[in-house]
VMD Tcl script that builds the backbone (N, CA, C; Angstrom):
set m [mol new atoms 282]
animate dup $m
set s [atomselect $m all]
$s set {name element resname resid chain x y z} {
  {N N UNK 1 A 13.490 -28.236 -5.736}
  {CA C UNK 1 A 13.270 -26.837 -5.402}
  {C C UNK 1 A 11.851 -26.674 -4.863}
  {N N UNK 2 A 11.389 -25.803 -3.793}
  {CA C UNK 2 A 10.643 -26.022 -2.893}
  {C C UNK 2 A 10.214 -24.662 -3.735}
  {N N UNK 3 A 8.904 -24.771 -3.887}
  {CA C UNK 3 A 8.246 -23.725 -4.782}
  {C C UNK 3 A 7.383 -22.732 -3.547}
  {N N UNK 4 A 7.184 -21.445 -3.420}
  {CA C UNK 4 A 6.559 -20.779 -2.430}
  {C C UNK 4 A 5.041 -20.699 -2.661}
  {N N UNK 5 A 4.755 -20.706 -1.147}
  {CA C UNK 5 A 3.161 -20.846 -1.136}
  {C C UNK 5 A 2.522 -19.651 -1.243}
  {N N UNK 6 A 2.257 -18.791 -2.381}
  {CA C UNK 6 A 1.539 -17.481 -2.584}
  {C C UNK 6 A 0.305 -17.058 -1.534}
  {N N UNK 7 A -0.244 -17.913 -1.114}
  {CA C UNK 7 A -1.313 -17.759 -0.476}
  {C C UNK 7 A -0.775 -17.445 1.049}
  {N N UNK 8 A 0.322 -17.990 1.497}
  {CA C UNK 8 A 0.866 -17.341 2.607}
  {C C UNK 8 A 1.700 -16.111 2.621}
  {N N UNK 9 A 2.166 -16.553 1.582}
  {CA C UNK 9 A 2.718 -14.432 1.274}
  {C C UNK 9 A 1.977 -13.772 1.239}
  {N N UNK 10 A 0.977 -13.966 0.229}
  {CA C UNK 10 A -0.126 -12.680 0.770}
  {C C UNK 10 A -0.309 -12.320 1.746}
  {N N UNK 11 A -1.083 -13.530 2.765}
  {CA C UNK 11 A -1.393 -13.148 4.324}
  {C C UNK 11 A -0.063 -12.650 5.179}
  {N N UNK 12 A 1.120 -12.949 4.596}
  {CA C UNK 12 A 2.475 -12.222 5.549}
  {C C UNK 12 A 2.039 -11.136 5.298}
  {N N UNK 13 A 2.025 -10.644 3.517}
  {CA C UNK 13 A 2.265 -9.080 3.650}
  {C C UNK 13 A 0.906 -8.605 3.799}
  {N N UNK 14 A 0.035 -9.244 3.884}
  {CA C UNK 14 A -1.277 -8.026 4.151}
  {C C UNK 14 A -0.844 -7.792 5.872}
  {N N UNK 15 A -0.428 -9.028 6.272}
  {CA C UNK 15 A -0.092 -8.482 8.120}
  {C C UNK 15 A 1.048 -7.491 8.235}
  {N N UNK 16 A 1.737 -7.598 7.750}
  {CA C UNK 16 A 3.419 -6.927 7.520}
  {C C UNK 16 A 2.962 -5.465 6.740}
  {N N UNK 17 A 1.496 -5.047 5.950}
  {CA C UNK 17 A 1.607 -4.073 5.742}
  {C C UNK 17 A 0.194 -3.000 7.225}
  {N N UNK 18 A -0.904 -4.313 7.121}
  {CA C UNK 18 A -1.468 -3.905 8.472}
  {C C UNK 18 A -0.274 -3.323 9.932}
  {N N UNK 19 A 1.058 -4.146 10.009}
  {CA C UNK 19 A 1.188 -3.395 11.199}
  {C C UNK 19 A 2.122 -2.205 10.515}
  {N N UNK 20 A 2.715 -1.576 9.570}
  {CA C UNK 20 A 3.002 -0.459 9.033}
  {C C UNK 20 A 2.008 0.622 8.897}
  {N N UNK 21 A 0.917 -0.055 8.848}
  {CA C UNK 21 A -0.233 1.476 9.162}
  {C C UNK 21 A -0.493 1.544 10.789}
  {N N UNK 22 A -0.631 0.394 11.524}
  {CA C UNK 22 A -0.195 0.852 12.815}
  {C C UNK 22 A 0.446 2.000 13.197}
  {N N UNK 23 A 1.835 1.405 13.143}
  {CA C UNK 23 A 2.943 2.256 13.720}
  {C C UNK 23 A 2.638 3.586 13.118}
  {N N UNK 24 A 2.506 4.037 11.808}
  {CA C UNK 24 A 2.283 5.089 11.070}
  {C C UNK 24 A 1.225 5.675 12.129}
  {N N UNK 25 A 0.346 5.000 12.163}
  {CA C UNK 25 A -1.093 6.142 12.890}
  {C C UNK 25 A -0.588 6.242 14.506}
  {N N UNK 26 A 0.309 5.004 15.332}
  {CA C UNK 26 A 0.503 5.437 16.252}
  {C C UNK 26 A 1.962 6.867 16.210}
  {N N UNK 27 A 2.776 6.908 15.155}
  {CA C UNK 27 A 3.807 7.875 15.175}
  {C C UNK 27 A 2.971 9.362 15.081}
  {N N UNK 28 A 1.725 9.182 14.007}
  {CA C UNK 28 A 1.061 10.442 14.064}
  {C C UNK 28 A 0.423 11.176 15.263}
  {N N UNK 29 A 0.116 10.300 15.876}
  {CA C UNK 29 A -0.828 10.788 17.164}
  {C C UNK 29 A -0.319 11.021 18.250}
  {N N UNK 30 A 1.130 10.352 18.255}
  {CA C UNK 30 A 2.495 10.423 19.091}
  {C C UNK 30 A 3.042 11.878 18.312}
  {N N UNK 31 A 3.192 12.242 17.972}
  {CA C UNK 31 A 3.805 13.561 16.747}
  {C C UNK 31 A 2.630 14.561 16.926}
  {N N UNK 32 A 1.496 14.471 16.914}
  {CA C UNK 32 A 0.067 15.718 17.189}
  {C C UNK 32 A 0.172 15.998 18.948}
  {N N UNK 33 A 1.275 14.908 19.650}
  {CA C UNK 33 A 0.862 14.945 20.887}
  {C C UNK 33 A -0.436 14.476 21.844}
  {N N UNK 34 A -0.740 13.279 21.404}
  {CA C UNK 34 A -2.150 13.078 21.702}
  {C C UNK 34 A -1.847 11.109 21.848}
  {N N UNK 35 A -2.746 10.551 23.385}
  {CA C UNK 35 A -1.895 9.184 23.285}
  {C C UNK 35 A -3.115 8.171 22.265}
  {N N UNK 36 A -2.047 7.828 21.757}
  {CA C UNK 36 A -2.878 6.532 20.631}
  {C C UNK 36 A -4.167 5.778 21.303}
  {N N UNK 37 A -4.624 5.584 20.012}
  {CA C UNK 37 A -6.232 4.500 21.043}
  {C C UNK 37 A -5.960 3.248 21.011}
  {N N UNK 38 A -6.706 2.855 21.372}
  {CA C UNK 38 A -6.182 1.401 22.364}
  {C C UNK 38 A -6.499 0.268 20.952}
  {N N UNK 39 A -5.643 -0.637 21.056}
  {CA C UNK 39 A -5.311 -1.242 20.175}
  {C C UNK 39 A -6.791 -1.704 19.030}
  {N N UNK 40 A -7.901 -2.090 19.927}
  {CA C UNK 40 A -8.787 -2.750 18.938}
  {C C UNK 40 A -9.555 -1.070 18.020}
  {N N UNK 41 A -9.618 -0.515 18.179}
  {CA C UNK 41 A -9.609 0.622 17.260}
  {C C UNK 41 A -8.727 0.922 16.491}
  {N N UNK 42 A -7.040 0.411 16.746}
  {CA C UNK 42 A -5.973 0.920 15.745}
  {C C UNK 42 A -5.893 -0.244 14.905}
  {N N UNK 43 A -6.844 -1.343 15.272}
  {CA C UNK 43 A -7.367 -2.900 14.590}
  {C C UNK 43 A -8.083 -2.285 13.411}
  {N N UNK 44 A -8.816 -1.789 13.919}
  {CA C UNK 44 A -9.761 -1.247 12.937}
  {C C UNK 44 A -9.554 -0.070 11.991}
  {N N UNK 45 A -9.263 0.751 12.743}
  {CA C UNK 45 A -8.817 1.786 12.041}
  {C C UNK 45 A -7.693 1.284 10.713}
  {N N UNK 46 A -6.340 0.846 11.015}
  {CA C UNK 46 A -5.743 0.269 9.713}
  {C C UNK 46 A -6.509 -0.275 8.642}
  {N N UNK 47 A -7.017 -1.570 9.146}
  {CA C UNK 47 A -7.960 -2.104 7.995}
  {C C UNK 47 A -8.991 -1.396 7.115}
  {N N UNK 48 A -9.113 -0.276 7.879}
  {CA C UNK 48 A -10.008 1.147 7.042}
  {C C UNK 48 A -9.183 1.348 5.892}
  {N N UNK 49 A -8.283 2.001 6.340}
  {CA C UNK 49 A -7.111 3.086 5.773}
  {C C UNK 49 A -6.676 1.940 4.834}
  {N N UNK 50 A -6.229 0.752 5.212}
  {CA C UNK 50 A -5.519 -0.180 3.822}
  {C C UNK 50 A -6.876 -0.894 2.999}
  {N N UNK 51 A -7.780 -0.695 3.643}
  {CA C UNK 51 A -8.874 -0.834 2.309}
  {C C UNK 51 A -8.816 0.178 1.507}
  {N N UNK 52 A -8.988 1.404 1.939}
  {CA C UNK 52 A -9.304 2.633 1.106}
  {C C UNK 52 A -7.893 2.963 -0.165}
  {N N UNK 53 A -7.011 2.064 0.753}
  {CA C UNK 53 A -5.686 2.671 -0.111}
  {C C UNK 53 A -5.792 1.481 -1.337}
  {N N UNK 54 A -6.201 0.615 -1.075}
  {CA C UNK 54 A -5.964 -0.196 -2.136}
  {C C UNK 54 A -7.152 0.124 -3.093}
  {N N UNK 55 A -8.639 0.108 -2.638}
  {CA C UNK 55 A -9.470 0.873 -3.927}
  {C C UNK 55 A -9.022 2.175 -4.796}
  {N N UNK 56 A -7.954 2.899 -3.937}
  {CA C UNK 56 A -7.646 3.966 -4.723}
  {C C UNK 56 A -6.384 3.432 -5.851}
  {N N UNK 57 A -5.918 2.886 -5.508}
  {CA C UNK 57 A -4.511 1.887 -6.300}
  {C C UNK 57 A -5.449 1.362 -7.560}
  {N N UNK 58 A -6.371 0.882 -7.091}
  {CA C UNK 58 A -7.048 0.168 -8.194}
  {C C UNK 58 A -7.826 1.069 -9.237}
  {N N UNK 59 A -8.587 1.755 -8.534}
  {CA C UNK 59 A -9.154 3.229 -9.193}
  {C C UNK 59 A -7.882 4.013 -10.379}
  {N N UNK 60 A -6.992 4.284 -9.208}
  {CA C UNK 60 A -5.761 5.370 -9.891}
  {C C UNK 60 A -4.849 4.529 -11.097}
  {N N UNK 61 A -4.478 2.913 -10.841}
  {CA C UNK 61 A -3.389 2.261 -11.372}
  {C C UNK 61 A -3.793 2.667 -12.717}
  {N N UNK 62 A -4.725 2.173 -13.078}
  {CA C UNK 62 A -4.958 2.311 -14.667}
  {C C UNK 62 A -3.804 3.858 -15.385}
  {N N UNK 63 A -4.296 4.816 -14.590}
  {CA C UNK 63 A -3.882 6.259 -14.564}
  {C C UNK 63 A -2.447 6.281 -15.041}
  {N N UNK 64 A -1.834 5.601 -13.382}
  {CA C UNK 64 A -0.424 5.774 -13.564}
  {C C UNK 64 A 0.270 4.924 -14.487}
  {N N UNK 65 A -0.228 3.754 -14.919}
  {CA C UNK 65 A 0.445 2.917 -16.135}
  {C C UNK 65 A 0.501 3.567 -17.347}
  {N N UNK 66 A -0.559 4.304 -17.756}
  {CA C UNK 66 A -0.488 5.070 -18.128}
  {C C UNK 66 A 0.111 6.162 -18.924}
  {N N UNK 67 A 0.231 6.654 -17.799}
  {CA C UNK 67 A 1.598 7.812 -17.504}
  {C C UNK 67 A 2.569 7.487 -17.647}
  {N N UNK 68 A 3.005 6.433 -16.676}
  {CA C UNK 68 A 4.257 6.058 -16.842}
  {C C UNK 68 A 4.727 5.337 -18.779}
  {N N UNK 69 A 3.866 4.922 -19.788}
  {CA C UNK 69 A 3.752 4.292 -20.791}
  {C C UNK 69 A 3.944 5.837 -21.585}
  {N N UNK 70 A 3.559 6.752 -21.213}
  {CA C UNK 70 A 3.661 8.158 -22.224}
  {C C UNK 70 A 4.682 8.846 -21.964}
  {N N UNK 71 A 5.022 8.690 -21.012}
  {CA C UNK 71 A 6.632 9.712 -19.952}
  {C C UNK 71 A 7.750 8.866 -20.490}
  {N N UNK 72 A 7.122 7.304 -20.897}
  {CA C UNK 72 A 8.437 6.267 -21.570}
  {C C UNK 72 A 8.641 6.713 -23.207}
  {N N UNK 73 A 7.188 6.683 -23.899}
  {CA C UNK 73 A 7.303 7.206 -25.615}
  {C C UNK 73 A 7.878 8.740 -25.293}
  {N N UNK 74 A 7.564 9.739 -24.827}
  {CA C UNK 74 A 8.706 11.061 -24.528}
  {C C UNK 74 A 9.540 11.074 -24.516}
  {N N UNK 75 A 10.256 10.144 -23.142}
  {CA C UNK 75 A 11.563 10.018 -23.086}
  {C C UNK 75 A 12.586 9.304 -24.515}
  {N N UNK 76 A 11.758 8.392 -25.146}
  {CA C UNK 76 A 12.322 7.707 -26.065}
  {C C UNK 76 A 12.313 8.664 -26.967}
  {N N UNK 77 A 11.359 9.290 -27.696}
  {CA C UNK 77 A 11.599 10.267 -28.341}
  {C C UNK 77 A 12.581 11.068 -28.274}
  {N N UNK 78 A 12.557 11.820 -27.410}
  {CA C UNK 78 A 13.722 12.969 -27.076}
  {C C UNK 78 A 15.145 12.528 -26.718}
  {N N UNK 79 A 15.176 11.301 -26.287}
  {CA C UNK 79 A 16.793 10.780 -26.385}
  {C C UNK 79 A 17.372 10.172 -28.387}
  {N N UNK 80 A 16.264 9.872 -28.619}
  {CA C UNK 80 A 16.471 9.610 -30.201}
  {C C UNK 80 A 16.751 10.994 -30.824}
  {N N UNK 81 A 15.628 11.892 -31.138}
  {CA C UNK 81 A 16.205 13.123 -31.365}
  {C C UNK 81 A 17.807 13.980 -31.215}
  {N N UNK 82 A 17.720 13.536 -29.663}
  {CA C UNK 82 A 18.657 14.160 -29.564}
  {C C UNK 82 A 20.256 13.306 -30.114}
  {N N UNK 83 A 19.847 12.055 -29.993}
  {CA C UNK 83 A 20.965 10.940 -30.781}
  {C C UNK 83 A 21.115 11.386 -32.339}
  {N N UNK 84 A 19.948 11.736 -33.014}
  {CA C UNK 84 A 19.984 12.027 -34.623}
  {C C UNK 84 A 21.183 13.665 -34.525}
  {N N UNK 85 A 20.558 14.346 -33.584}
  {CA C UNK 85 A 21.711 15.635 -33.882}
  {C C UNK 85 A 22.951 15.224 -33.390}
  {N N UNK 86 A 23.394 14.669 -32.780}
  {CA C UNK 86 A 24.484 14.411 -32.024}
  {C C UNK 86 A 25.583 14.057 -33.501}
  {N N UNK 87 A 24.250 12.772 -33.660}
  {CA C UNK 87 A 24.903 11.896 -35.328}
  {C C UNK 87 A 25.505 13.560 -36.595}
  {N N UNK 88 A 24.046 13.950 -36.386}
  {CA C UNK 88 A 24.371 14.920 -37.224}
  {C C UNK 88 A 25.471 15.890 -37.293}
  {N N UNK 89 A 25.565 16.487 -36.019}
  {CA C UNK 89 A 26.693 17.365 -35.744}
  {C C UNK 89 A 28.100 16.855 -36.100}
  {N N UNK 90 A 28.525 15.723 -35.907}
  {CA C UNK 90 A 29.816 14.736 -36.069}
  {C C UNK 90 A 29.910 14.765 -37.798}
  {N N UNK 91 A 28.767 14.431 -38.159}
  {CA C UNK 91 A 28.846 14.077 -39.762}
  {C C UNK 91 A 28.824 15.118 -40.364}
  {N N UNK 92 A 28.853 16.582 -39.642}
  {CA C UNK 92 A 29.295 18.130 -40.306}
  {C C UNK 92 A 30.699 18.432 -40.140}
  {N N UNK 93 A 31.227 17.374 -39.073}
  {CA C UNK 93 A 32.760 17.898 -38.757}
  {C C UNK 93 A 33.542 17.422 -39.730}
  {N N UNK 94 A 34.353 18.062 -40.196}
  {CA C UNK 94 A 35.726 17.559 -41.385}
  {C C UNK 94 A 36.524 16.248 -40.131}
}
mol reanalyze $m
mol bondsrecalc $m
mol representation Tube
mol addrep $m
């Protein structure tokens, strides 16, 4: 079994997500009505925008794990609860 080379996935998807902010900034500027800038600025420009997005991922993640870890003890809660009356209600019926 041919084990994958992580270090080239990365570089796929950092390219594979670089040209998704492409297209994105060229659909916007195509959509404002206005013609896109010429490629070595939309070079640049992405690599802005997917830096900034990933310091904020890193900034925010903590946040949303978080969240998502307290929205899970809630949910567990309130489906248990509501399992204890369920139990309960049955064990009042003759």
């Amino acid at each position: 079994m041919v084990k994958p080379d992580f270090f080239l996935l990365g570089k796929k998807f950092c390219a594979m997500e670089k040209e998704l902010t492409k297209r994105l900034i060229k659909w916007r500027f195509k959509r404002g009505g206005l013609s896109p800038p010429d490629e070595e600025i939309l070079d640049r420009g992405s690599e802005q925008i997917m830096s900034e997005v990933h310091s904020i991922m890193k900034r925010s993640g903590k946040r949303v794990f978080d969240e998502l870890r307290l929205a899970k003890k809630e949910f567990l809660k309130a489906y248990r609860d509501e399992d204890k009356k369920g139990t309960e209600k049955e064990e009042d019926q003759p």
